[in-house]
N, C-alpha and C positions, 0 to 999 in steps of 0.2 A: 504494500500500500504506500502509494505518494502524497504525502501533505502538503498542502502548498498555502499559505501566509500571503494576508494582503502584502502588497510592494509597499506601502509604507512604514511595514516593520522591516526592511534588510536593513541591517546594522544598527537596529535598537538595542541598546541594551536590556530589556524588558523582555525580550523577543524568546525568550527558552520559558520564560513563567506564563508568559501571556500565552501560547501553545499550551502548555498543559493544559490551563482553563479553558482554553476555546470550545467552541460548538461547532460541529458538522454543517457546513451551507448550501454543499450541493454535492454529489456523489458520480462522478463520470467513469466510464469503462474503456478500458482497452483491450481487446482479445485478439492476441496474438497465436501465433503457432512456433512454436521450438523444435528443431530438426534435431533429432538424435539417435545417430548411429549406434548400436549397442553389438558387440564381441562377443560372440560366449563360446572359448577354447572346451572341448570336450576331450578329456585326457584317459585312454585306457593304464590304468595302472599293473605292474607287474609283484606278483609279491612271492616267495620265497615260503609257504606252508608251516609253521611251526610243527602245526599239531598234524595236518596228514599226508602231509610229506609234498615234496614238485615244486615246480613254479608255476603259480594260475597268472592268466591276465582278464582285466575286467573287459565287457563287453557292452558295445555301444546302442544305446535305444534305439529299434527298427527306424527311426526319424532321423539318424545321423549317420546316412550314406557316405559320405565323401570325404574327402581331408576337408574342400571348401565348400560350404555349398550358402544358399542362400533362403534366411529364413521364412516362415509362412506370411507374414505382416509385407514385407518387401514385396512376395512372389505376387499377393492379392493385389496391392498397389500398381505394380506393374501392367497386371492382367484389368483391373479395371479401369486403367488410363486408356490403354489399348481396345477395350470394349464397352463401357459405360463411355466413356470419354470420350470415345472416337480418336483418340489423336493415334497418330500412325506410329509404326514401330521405332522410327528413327528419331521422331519428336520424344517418342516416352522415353528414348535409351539419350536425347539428351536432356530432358527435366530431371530423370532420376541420377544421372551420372553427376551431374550440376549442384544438385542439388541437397544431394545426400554424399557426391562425392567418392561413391563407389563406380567402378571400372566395369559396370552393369554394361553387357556386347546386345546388340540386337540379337543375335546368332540367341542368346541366352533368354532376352525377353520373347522370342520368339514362341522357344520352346518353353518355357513357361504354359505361356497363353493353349499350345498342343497338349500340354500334360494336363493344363484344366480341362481341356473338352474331353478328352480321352478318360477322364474320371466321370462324364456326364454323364455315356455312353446311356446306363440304364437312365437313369432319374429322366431322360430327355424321351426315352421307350418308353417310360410312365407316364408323362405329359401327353404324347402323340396319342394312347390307349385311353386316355379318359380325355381329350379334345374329341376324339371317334364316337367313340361311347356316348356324350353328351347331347341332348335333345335340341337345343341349339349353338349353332358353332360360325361365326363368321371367315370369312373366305377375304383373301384379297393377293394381288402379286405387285411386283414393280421392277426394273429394271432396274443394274448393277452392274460395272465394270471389274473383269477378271483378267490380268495378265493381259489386258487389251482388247478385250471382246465382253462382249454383250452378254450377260446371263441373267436369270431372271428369280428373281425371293419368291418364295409361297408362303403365305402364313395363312394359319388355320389357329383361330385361338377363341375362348369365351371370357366369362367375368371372371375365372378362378386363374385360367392356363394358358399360358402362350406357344406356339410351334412355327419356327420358321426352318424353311429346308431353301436348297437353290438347286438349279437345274441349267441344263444352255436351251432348254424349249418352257416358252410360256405358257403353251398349253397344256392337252389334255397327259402326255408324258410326263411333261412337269409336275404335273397337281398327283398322279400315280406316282410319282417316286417318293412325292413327299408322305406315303402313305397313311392317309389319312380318309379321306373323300371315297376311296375305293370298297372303305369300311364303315364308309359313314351310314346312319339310317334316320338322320333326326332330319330339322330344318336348317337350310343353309342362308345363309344371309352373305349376298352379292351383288356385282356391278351384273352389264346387262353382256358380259364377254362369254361368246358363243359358247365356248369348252364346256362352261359350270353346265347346258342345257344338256350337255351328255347323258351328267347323271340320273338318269329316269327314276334311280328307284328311291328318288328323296321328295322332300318337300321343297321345293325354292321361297327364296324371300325377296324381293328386288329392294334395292337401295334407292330409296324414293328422294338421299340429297344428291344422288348424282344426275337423278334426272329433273330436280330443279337446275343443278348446276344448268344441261343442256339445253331446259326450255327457258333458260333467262338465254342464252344463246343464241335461242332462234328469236326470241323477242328483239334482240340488240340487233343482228344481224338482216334480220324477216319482220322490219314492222308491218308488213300487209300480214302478218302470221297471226290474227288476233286470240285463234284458241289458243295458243302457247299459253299467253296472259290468264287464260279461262283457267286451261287445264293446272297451272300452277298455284292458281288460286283455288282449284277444287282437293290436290295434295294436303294444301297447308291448313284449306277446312276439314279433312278429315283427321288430318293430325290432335288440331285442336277439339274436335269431337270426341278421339279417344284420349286425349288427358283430361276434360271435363270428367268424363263418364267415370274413367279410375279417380279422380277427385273425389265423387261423390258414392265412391265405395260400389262402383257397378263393372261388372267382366265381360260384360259384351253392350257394344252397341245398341240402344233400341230399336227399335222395327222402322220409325220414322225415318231416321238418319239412316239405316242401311238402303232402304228406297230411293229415297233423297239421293244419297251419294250414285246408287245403281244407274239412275236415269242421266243425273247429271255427267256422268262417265260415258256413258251411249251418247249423251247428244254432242260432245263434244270431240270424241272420236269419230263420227257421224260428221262435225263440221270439218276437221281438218279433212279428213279425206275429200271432200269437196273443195277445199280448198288446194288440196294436191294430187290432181287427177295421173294418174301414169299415164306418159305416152310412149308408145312404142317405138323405138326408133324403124325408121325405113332403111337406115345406109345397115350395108350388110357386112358387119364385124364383127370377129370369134369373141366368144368369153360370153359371160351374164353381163346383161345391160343395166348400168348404173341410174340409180332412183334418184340419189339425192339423198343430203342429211336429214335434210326436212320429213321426206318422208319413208325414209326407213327410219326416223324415231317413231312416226304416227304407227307403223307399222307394229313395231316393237310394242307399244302402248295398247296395243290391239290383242297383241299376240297374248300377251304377259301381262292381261287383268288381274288376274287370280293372283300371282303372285306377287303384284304391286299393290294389291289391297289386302295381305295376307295381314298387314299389322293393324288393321280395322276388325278384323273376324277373328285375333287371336293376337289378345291385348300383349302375350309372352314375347309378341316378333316384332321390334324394334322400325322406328320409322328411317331409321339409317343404318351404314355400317360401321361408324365413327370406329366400335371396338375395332374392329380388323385396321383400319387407318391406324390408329394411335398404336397398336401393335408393330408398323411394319415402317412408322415414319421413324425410326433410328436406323435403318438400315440408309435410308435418305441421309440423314444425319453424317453417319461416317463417311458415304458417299464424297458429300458436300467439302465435310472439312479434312479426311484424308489421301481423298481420290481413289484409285483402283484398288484393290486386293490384288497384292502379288500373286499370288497361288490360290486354284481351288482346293485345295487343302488348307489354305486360310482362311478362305472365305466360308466354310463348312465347319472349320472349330467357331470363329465367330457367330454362325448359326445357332449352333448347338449352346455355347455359352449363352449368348442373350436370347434362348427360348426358356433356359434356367434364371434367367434374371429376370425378364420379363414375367415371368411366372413370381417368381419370390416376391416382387412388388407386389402382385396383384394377394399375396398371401401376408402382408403387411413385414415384409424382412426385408431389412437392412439390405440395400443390394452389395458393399463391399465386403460386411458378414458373412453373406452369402459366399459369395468366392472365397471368402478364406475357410468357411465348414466344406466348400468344393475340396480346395487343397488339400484340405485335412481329411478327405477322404469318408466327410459325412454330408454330404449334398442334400440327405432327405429331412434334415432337423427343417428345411423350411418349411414342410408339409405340417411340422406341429404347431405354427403359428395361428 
């Protein structure tokens, strides 16, 4: 604690008694952080047997491999700069080397960051088995740079579990190796990207914010498009339909409102089509003949009633997919501030760790705790939170 004296008492002679008497006027904080390296020589001893004769030597706890090695507090730090933090291997191997002053090599943080995923291996088989298992699961992918090339995140996650895998195909390959989806039987909550329509033997959910995103789109773009405006505003009344309804303690819709929305959904699917009649083209060119944005969204809108009103008729299925976003916007993240992923073997431990981080968030644990009960070779203590 620092005391500090009005400036009128330096060099009063009074100034030691008057301090003792004084009273408290105001109480300020400083919090800092103190860097300190700690040593701890582990020495087997040799000793000479009085009583049963030989020379024994002591034997070092299964945790102290090496002559040098580097402890679990460091190893965690390392591994969550590189994965919480996004910062790249070469940024972490100079904050940590800088900063603690230890001669920490990439080569070493690397393998660090391998030896956690490679401890995940089950705990991340647990997660993937109960995201499958669960009634409802959100779906989303994004685009990634590997070694130079294009590969693509899948994440499949709910309120409890995260799962992200990477693939070099977006689609339906993709989403089968993340296996997940192939074992799925609940409802899936998704963009409107053709692969998810595969899977027949599920429930679909449409993400009803990406198709505001689209129909403010055709608004900006298409002011003659006036259902856009219609239909955007018949979404956000059915939205606020069903939080009234759960407000006042009700699980489905009344009969009024389900009519109400039914008709107004016909007539305005009803109007854009008229407003966007297909015409055939004459000139004679290979391939499928292109519609237009406009109207292969009305198309799509037509197509995929049922599962764009799925969170009207089953208050459980969410009017977006925000969970699967927020799950899969760190991979962006690292993207952003690291750039590629050297190796898919890097970009696959990275997976694997933050589907165990993202998950322990969602189970209220510490996420750098977390990685150090990884190190430590008990990954599942997050499950008891």
């Amino acid at each position: 604690m620092v005391q500090h004296m009005p400036p009128i008492c330096s060099g009063c002679p009074c100034r030691d008694s008057c301090k003792s008497s004084a009273d408290t006027g105001e109480t300020r904080h400083i919090i800092d952080a103190v860097v300190e390296v700690k040593i701890t020589a582990h020495q087997s001893l040799v000793v000479n047997c009085p009583l049963h004769g030989g020379v024994h030597e002591g034997v070092f706890p299964d945790s102290v491999k090496a002559p040098v090695q580097y402890g679990v507090n460091l190893q965690a730090l390392a591994v969550a700069l590189n994965t919480i933090g996004a910062v790249s291997v070469n940024r972490t191997h100079e904050i940590l080397s800088k900063v603690f002053n230890i001669p920490l090599s990439t080569g070493a943080i690397s393998a660090m960051v391998g030896r956690c995923a490679a401890g995940l291996e089950d705990t991340v088989a647990l997660i993937r088995g109960r995201v499958a298992a669960s009634a409802i699961a959100h779906y989303d992918e994004t685009g990634t740079r590997v070694d130079g090339k294009t590969m693509w995140v899948h994440s499949a996650s709910n309120a409890e579990y995260t799962h992200l895998s990477i693939h070099e195909k977006r689609g339906t390959e993709g989403m089968d190796a993340g296996g997940i989806l192939p074992k799925f039987s609940g409802i899936a909550v998704h963009d409107c990207w053709v692969p998810y329509w595969k899977y027949d033997d599920i429930e679909h959910a449409v993400c009803c914010a990406h198709l505001l995103r689209e129909l403010v789109g055709v608004e900006e773009n298409y002011p003659q498009q006036k259902w856009a405006t219609a239909f955007k505003q018949l979404l956000l009344a059915m939205k606020a339909a069903k939080e009234q309804s759960i407000a006042k303690g009700k699980e489905v819709l009344s009969r009024y409102y389900r009519e109400r929305f039914e008709r107004l959904y016909a007539r305005i699917i009803a109007q854009a089509y008229r407003k966007n009649v297909y015409v055939e083209s004459t000139e004679k060119k290979r391939g499928r003949k292109k519609k237009g944005k406009v109207l292969s969204l009305v198309e799509r809108l037509a197509a995929y009633k049922d599962s764009i009103c799925l969170f009207i008729t089953n208050f459980a299925v969410p009017f977006d997919n925000n969970q699967a976003e927020r799950d899969i916007r760190m991979v962006k993240t690292k993207t952003k501030v690291s750039g590629c992923f050297r190796s898919i073997d890097g970009a696959r431990d990275y997976m694997t760790i933050m589907s165990y981080i993202g998950t322990a968030k969602k189970h209220k644990f510490n996420p750098y705790e977390a990685i150090r009960q990884a190190i430590l070779g008990t990954p599942d203590t997050i499950f008891a939170m």
